[in-house]
N, C-alpha and C positions, 0 to 999 in steps of 0.2 A: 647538608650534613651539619651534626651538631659542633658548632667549633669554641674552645676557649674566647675569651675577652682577649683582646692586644693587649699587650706588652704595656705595664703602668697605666692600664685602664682598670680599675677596682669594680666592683658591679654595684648596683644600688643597695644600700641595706633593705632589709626587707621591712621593716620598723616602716619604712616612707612608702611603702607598697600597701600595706594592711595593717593599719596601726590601728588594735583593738579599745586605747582607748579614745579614738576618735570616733567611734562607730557608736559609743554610751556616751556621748558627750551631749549635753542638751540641745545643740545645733544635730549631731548626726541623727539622736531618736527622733528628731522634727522631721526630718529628709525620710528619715523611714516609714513612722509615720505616713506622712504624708505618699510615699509610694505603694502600702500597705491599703489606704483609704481608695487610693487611683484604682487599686486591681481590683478591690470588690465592685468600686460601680460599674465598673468593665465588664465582672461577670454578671452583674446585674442588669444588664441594660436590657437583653428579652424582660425581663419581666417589670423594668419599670417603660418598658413600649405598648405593653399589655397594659397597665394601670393607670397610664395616664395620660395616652391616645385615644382616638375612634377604634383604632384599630379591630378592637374585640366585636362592636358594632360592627364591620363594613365584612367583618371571618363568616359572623354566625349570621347574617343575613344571607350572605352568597351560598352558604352551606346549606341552608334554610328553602332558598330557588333552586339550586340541584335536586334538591330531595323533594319540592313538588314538582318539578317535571316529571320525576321516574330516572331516572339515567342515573346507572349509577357510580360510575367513574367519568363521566364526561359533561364536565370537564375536571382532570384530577386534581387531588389535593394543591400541587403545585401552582397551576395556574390560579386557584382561584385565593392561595397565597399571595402570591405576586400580585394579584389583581387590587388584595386587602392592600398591600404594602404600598404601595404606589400611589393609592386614593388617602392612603394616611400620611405619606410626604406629601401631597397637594396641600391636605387640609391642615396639617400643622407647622409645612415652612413657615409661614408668619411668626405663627408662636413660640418658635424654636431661633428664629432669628432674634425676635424679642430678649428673648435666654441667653443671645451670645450676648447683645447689644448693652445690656442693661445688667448682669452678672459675669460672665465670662471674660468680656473682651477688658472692662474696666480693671479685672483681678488680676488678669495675664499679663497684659500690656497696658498699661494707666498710661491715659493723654501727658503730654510734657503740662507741669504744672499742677498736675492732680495726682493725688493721694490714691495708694495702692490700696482696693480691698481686703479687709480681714479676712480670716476664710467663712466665720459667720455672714457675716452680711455678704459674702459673694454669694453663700448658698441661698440665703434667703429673699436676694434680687433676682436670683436664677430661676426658683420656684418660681415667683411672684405671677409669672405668665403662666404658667403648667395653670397654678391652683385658680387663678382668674377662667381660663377654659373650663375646666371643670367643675368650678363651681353653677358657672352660666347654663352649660350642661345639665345640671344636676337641675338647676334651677327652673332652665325651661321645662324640661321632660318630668316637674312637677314631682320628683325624688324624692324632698327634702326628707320625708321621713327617717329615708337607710341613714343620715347621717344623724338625725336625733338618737336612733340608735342601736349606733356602735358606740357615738357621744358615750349612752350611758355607761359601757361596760367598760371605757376608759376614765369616766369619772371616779378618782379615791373615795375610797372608806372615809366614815366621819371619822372626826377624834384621832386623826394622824395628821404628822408634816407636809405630808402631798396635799390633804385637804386644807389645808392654813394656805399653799400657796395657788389650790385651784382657782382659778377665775373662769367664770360660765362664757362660753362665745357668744359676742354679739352682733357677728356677721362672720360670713364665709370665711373670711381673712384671720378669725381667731382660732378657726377648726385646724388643729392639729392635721400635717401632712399625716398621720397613722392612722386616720379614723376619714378623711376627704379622699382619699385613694381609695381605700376597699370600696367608700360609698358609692364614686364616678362608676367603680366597676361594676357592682348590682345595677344600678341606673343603666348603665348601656344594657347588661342582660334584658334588664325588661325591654327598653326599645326597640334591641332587636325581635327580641319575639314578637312584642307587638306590628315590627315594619315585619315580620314573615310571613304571621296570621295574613296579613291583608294579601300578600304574594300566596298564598296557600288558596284562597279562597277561587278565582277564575281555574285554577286547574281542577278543584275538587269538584265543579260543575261539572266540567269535563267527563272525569271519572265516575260519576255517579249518572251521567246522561249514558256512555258508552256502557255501564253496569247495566241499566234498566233497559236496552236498547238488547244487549246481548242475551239475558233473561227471558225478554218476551219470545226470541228466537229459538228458545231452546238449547243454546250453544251457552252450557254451565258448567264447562269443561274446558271453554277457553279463558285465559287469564285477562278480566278486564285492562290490566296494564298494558301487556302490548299492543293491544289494539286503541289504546289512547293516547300515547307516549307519542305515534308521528302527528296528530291531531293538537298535541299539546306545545311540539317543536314548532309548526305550521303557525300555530295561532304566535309563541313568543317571537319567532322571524316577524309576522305582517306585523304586529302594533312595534319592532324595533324597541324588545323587549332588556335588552341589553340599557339601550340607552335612555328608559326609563328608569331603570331599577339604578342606576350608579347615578341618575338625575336628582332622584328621591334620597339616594343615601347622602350625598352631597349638603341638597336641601336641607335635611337632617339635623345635622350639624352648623349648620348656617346660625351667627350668631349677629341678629342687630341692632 
């Protein structure tokens, strides 16, 4: 039950509960700020795991093997989610430890003795592994162009202030995080199609031997898929299809 205060007990003013001008006061807009900053990456974190993982790699290939076997929910959406998700914590603990080690952990809690990071330079030691991965990426799977350009269409107009302070990149490490992220992400697209193409190709044998096989019989009525789908599950069990294809995606990404 609601009861009065005792007897010579006053209540708090309300001034020391929500005192509006502390809340505009240079320290409180920094706290805001800064909790303002926290919540977007919060809600940004699907799509900076899409941008700057394998992950989009390790989706569109597995979705890619579904659809040349024939089957067409099995295995569903989910599993072969979790299956991406999983294979993209293996391959980027390192990098993400990196991220704590070398940004995070120094800004949060600085060693006894050492200077706390700003929040630029925390951001920018934080990156420093994301953008090293993906440039390497970008780099092996022989990309470079996507990032030549997008380059361009973030280069200024002549005869303006942004162009007085453009400067041309002269290695990965100058490409702007806005134009090195979309690029990593065209780069995995192609890869992956590329690793599906070759996962596409032993099943379409398949289907075009069981097409020519059913034709000469005269049976043009039955659907070459089903009669090739248990020939195609049969053949990915004996070669331990599973454990080549997540070998290869692995390999992939392998950077040495």
């Amino acid at each position: 039950a609601f009861e009065s205060p005792a007897a010579g007990v006053s209540p708090a003013p309300l001034s020391n509960v929500f005192d509006p001008a502390a809340i505009v006061s240079p320290s409180g807009i920094g706290a805001s700020l800064k909790m303002l900053v926290l919540m977007t990456v919060l809600g940004l974190v699907p799509s900076i795991l899409l941008m700057t993982t394998c992950f989009v790699r390790f989706s569109v290939v597995l979705m890619l093997l579904r659809q040349a076997i024939g089957s067409q929910q099995a295995p569903p959406n989910q599993v072969l989610t979790a299956l991406s998700l999983f294979l993209t914590f293996l391959v980027m603990a390192p990098v993400w430890q990196r991220c704590y080690d070398e940004g995070i952990r120094p800004y949060s809690q600085p060693a006894a003795g050492e200077a706390a990071l700003d929040d630029v330079t925390a951001f920018q030691r934080t990156a420093a592994p994301l953008r090293q991965f993906m440039s390497q990426q970008i780099d092996r799977a022989g990309n470079a162009d996507a990032v030549w350009m997008l380059l361009d269409f973030q280069r200024p107009a002549e005869n303006t202030l942004a162009a007085s302070r453009w400067r041309e990149p002269l290695s990965y490490d100058d490409v702007p995080l806005t134009v090195l992220s979309p690029a990593y992400l065209l780069s995995e697209l192609k890869v992956a199609f590329l690793i599906g193409f070759q996962i596409f190709l032993p099943f379409l044998v398949i289907d075009l031997v069981v097409a020519s096989i059913l034709t000469s019989l005269g049976l043009t009525m039955l659907p070459p898929s089903l009669i090739s789908l248990p020939f195609k599950l049969l053949l990915f069990v004996l070669i331990d299809g599973w454990f080549l294809t997540v070998g290869m995606l692995l390999e992939s990404v392998r950077v040495v």
